[in-house]
C-alpha positions in Angstrom: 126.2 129.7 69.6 124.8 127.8 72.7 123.7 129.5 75.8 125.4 128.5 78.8 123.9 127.1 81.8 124.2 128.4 84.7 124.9 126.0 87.8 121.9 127.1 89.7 119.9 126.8 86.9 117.8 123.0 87.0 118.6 120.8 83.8 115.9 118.2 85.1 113.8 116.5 81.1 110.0 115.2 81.9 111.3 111.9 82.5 113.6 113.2 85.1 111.2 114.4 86.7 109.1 111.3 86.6 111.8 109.3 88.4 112.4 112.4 91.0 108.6 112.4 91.7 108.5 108.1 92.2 111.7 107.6 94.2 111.0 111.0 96.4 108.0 109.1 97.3 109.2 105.8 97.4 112.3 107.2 99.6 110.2 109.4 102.0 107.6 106.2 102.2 110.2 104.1 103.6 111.9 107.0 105.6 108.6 106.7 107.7 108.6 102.7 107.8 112.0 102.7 108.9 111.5 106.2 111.9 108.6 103.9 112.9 110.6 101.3 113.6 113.6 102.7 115.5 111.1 105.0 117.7 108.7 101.5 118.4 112.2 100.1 119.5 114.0 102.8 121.2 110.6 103.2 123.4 111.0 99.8 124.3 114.6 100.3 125.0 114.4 103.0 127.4 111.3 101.1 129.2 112.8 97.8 129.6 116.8 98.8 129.7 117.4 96.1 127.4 117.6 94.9 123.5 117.2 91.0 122.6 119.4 90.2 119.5 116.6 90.7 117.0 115.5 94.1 118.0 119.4 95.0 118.3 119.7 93.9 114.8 116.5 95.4 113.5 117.4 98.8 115.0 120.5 98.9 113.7 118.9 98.1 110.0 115.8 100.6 110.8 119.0 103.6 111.1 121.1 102.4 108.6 118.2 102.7 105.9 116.6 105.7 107.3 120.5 107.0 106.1 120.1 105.2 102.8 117.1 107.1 101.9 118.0 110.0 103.2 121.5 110.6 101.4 120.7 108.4 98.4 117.8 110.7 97.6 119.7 113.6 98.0 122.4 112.1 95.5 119.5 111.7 93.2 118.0 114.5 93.1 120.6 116.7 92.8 121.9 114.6 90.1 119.1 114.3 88.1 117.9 117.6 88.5 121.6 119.9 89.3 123.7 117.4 87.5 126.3 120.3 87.6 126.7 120.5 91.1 127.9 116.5 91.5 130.7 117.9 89.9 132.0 120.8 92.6 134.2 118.2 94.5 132.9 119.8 98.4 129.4 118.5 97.6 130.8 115.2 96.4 133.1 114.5 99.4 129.9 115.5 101.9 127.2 112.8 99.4 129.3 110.0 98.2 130.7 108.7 101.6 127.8 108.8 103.3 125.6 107.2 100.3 127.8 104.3 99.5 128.3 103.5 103.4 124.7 103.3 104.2 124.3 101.3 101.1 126.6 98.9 102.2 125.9 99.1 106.0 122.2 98.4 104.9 123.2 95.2 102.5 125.5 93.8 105.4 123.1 94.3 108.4 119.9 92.6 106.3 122.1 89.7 105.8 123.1 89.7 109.9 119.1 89.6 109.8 119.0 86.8 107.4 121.5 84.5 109.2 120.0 85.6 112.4 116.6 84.4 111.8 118.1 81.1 110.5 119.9 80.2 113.2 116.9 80.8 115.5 114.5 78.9 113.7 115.8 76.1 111.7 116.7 73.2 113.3 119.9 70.5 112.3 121.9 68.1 114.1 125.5 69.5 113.3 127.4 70.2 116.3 128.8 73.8 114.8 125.0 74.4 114.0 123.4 73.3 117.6 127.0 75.6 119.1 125.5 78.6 117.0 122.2 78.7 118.1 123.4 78.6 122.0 126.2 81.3 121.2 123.8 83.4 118.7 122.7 86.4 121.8 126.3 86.5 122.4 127.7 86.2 118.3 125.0 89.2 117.6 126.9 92.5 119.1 130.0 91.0 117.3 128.4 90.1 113.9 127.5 94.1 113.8 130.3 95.8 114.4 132.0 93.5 112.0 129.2 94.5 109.2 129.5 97.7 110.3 133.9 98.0 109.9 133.6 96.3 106.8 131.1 98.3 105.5 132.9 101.3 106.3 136.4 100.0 104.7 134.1 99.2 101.7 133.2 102.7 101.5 136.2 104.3 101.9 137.8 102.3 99.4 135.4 102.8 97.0 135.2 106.6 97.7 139.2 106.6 97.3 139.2 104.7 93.8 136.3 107.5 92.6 138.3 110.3 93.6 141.5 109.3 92.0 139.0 108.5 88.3 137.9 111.9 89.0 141.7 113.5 89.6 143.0 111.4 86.2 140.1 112.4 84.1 140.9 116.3 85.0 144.5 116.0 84.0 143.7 113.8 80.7 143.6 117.1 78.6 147.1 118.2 80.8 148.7 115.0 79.3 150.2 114.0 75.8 150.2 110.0 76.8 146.7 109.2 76.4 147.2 105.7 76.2 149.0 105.5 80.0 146.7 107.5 81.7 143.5 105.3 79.9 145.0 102.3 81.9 145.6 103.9 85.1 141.4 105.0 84.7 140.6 101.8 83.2 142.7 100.2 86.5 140.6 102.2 89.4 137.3 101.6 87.6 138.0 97.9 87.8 138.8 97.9 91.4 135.7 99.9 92.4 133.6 97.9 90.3 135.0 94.8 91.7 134.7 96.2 95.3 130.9 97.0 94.4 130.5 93.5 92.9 131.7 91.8 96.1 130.1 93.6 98.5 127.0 93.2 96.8 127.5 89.2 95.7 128.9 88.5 99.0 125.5 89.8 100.5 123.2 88.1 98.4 125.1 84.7 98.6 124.7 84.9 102.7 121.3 85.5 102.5 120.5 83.0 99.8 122.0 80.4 101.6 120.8 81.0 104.9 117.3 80.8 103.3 117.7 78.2 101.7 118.7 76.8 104.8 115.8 77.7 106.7 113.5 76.5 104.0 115.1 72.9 104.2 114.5 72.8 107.7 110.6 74.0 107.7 109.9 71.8 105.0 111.7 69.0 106.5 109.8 69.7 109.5 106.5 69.5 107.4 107.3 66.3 105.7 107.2 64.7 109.6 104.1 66.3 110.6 102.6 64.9 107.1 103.7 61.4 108.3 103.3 61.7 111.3 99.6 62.9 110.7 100.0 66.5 112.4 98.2 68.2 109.9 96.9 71.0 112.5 97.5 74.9 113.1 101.1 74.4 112.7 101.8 73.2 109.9 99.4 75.7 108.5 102.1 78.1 109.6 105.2 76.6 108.0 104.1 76.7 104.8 102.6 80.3 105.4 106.5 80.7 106.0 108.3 79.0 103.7 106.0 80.8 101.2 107.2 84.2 103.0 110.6 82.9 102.7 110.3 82.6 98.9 108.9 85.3 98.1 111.2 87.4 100.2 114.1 85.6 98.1 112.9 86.0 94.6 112.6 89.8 95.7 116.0 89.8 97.1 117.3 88.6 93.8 115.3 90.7 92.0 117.1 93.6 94.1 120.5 91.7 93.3 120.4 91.9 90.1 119.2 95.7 90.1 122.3 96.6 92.1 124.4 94.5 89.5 123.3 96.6 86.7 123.9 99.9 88.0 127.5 98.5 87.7 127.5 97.8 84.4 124.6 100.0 83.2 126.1 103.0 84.4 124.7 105.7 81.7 123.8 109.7 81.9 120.6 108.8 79.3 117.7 108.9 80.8 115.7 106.1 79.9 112.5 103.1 80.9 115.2 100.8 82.0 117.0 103.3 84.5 113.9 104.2 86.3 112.8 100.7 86.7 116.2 100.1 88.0 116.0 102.7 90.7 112.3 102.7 90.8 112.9 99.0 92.6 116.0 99.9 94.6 114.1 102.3 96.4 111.1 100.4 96.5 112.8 97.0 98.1 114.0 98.6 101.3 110.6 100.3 102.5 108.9 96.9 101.2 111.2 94.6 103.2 110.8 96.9 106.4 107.3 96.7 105.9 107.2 92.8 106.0 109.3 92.7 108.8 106.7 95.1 110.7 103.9 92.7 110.5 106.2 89.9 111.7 107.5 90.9 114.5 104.0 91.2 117.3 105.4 94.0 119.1 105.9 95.7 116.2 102.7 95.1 114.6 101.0 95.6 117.6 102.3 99.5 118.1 101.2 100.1 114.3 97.4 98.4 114.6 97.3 100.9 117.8 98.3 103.7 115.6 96.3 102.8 112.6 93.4 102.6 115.6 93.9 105.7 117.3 94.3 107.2 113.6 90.7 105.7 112.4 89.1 107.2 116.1 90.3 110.6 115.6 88.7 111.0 112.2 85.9 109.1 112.9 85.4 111.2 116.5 83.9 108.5 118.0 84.1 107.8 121.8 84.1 104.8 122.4 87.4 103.9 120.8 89.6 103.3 123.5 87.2 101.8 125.5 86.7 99.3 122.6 91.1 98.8 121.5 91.8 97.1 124.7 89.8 94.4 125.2 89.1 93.5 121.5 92.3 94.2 119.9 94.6 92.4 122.5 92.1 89.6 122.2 92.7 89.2 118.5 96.4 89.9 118.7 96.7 86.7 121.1 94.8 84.8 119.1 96.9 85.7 116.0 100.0 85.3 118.2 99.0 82.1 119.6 97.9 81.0 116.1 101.6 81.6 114.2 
């Protein structure tokens, strides 16, 4: 006879607690990156009494992936390592909503960012375009709270279709027609599926085409400088940014097609290919946050300070402050000056 397991009692295998160990890191790594960018910004907010579109839009990203981490992590863990306690419906209803909106909130606000930074920098004759880029400060405020509704209704749709699976697959034993109650599950797992699908399609397609957009326009832009015989600092920094651009899109599809597969891969076995899956999905955030960090000079500046005032207090020399203001602003402008 099999012992029974108690509820308390952690099921977690070796590999389980591989992937608990990796994305805990990966999740608190990125919880920092993202605190660190909502206290630079709120600072900034409460000095200035104002927010320009980009640091609207960032903040609003910074919060809705500090909640990613936060609840997806705690969905994780508890079921990888309590699996029997995703099944008590009171910590279901308090984790699911909160996961699956803060996934979707942070899919839709990166694409905001995405058609944001487009907008801004690239550069085309159309009229709709050239009305865009006047309207953009205004669009912004707008182009949030829709992400935000929509990824609300998203969530609550999706959280609706799980909870009805999870109320037909309790009375499946309670029922002699097997076969009608297989269609009404088989009918809610499409929809959410399809629901999850969209959202995440619907992101990736905006942000692919908006960079692909942008990387038109800078290398269009480069092609006149090359005939035109500008081959100077500028230039220089184009294709530093079209190579950003590229390599941010090939990680954005990688991350698309991560998302995709937990769709269709869903699985209790524990195996290589799961971790990798969630091993990236947690990675790709923090990574992205990160990148955005370093370009964005206010930003980056706050963090060199840090890292500064950091290497100072270990080191115990003296002499730091004196020697951050002149020589760090210094190189900052010229860095500034130079992209």
């Amino acid at each position: 006879m099999e012992a029974c397991h108690s509820p308390h009692q952690s099921n977690v295998t070796s590999s389980g607690a591989t992937t608990v160990a990796i994305i805990s890191l990966e999740a608190f790594a990125g919880m920092w990156i993202n605190a660190f960018i909502v206290c630079v910004l709120c600072i900034g907010w409460v000095r200035k009494k104002t927010l320009n579109s980009n640091e609207k839009i960032l903040l609003l990203l910074g919060c809705s992936r500090i909640s990613y981490f936060s609840f997806a992590w705690i969905y994780l863990f508890v079921s990888i390592t309590y699996l029997n306690y995703i099944h008590i419906r009171t910590i279901r209803e308090i984790l699911a909503p909160f996961a699956t909106f803060s996934n979707y909130s942070n899919l839709c606000v990166s694409a905001c960012l995405c058609v944001f930074y487009c907008i801004k920098i690239a550069n085309f004759r159309n009229s709709f375009f050239i009305y865009l880029k006047v309207k953009i400060d205004r669009i912004v405020p707008w182009l949030l709270l829709g992400s935000g509704i929509l990824a609300l209704a998203l969530a609550i749709v999706t959280y609706d279709r799980n909870e009805t699976m999870q109320s037909n697959n309790i009375t499946v034993t309670c029922l002699e027609n097997f076969w009608e109650t297989n269609t009404r599950t088989d009918k809610h797992f499409f929809v959410s599926f399809f629901l999850a699908g969209f959202a995440y399609a619907a992101s990736f397609m905006v942000v692919t085409f908006s960079a692909v957009l942008l990387l038109f326009s800078l290398w269009r832009h480069k092609c006149k400088m090359q005939t035109n015989s500008m081959k100077d600092l500028s230039m220089d920094a184009h294709i530093r940014a079209m190579k950003s651009i590229l390599s941010f899109l090939v990680m954005y599809s990688i991350n698309f097609v991560c998302l995709v597969l937990t769709i269709f891969y869903i699985t209790t076995k524990e195996n290589i290919m799961t971790l990798l899956i969630y091993v990236y999905l947690y990675a790709f955030p923090g990574i992205h946050s990160l990148i955005l960090i370093f370009s964005n000079p206010k930003l980056e500046k706050a963090l060199l300070q840090i890292l500064y005032s950091v290497k100072c207090e270990f080191s115990g020399s003296r002499n730091c402050e004196k020697s951050w203001n002149p020589c760090n602003l210094l190189v900052f402008q010229c860095r500034k000056q130079v992209t």
